[in-house]
N, C-alpha and C positions, 0 to 999 in steps of 0.2 A: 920192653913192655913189662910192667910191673904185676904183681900177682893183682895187687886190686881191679887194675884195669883186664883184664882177662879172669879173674875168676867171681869181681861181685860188679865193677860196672858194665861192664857189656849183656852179661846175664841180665842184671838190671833193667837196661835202657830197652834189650830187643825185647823182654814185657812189656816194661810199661806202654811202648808203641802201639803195642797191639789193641791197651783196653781204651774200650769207651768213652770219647765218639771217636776215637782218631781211624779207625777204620771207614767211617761213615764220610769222613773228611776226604779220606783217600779213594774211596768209590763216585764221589765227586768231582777229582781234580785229575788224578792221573791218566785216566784215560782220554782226555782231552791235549795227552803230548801227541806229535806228531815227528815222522821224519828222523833224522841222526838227533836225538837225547842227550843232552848233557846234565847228569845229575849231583848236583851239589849237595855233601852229605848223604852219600848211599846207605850209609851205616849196616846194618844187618841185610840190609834187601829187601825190606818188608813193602816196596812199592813195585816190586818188581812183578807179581801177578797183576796187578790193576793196569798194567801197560796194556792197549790194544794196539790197533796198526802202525807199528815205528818201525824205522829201518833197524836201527839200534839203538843202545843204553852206554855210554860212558859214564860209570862212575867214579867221584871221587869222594875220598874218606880218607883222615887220617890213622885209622883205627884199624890195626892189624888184626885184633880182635873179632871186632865187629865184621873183616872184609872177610874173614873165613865162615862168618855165617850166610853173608851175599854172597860168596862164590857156589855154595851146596845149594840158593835159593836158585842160583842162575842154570844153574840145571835142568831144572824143572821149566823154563821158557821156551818159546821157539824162535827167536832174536838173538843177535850176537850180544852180548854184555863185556865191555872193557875196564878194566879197574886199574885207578891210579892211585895207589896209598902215600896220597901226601895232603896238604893242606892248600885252600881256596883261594889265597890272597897271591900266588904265584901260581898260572896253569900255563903246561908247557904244553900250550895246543894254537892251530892254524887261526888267524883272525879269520869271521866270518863263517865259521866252518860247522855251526849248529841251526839248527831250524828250530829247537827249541829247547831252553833250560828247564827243572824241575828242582824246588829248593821244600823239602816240607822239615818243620824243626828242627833248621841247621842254622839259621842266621842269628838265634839264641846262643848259639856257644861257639859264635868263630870270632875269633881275639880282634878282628879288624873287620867288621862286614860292610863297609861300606868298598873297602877294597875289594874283596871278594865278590863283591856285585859290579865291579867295574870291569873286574875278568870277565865275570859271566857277559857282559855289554858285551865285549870285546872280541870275542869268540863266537858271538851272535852274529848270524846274518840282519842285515837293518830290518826284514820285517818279520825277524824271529819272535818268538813270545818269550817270556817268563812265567812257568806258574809257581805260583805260592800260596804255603798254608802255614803259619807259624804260631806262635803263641810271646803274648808281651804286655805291654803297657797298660791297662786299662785307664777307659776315662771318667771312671770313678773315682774320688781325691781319697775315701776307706780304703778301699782297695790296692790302690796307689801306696800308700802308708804300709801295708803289710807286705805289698809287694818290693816296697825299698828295705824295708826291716829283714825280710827271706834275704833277701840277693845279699845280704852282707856276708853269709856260709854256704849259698846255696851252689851257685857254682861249685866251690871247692869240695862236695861230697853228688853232681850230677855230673860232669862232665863240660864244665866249663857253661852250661845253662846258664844262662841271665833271664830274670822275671821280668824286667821291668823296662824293655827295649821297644824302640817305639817303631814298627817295624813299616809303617806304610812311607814315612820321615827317611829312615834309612835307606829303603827301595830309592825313593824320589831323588835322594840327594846323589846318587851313582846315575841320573842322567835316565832314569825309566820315569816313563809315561804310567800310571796306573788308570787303566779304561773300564777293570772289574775288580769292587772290593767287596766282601762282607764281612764283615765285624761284627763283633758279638760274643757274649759268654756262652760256652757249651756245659754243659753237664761235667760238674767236679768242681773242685774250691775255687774260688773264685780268683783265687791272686795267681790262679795257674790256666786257670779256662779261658780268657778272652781270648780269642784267633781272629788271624787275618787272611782272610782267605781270597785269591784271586789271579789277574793277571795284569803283567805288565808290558809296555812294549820300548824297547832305545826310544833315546827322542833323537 
């Protein structure tokens, strides 16, 4: 792990999480998990007080970094919390053995997400959920424009983030049903603010 990635992107990232609306975002969706958790993109842990009645939290993160800030948050909960420091396109876990995934601004920076949602499927009991909150695509053609002009550098100085990712298209194409979506720009630039917020189910 390199000085950048531990001394300015992880600092980085476990801010910016924090500011406005994403918290607002997370008081909305989190606590709607249920059951054994499987969380895709733990990163720092910043979801992990919005959890209400789950059995527990497996999380996964590739970010050594980042998993030393979710392990000091996992402290602080009354549920077990499990941590797997690797990447979402291979998970070495039981089929069917979740009741429910949680994915919030992770399917922006994994190299393969459509893969990575075919695990999360996989790993799902059939009437498991998914929720999700992400940020991506807009269906504005302006905005659109800035958002493919950003993503030429932007990944390579955020952590593999992609603008411009069309995220309810990538859900659908791993084989999930989308039953609840909202879309829309939040508050902050606009080629960064559209989210998608919702839930999915296997089909």
């Amino acid at each position: 792990m390199g000085f950048y990635e531990r001394r300015i992107l992880a600092p980085m990232l476990d801010w910016a999480m924090q500011q406005t609306p994403i918290p607002r975002e997370r008081e909305n969706l989190i606590p709607r998990a249920h059951g054994k958790v499987l969380e895709i993109g733990i990163g720092s842990g910043l979801n992990l007080s919005y959890y209400g009645d789950v059995e527990s939290v497996t999380g996964v993160d590739p970010s050594e970094a980042l998993g030393e800030k979710a392990q000091a948050r996992a402290g602080e909960v009354d549920f077990p919390v499990h941590f797997k420091q690797i990447t979402a396109e291979t998970l070495p876990l039981d089929n069917a053995s979740f009741d429910c995934a949680v994915i919030t601004w992770t399917l922006c920076s994994i190299p393969d997400p459509k893969a990575a949602l075919m695990e999360v499927r996989r790993v799902l009991k059939p009437e498991g959920e998914l929720l999700f909150v992400e940020h991506g695509h807009a269906p504005d053609a302006d905005v659109v424009k800035w958002q493919d002009r950003l993503n030429t550098f932007w990944p390579k100085i955020a952590g593999g983030c992609n603008l411009n990712r069309k995220i309810d298209k990538i859900i659908e194409s791993a084989d999930f049903r989308i039953e609840e979506l909202d879309a829309g720009y939040r508050p902050g630039a606009r080629p960064m603010s559209y989210m998608y917020h919702g839930l999915a189910r296997p089909i």
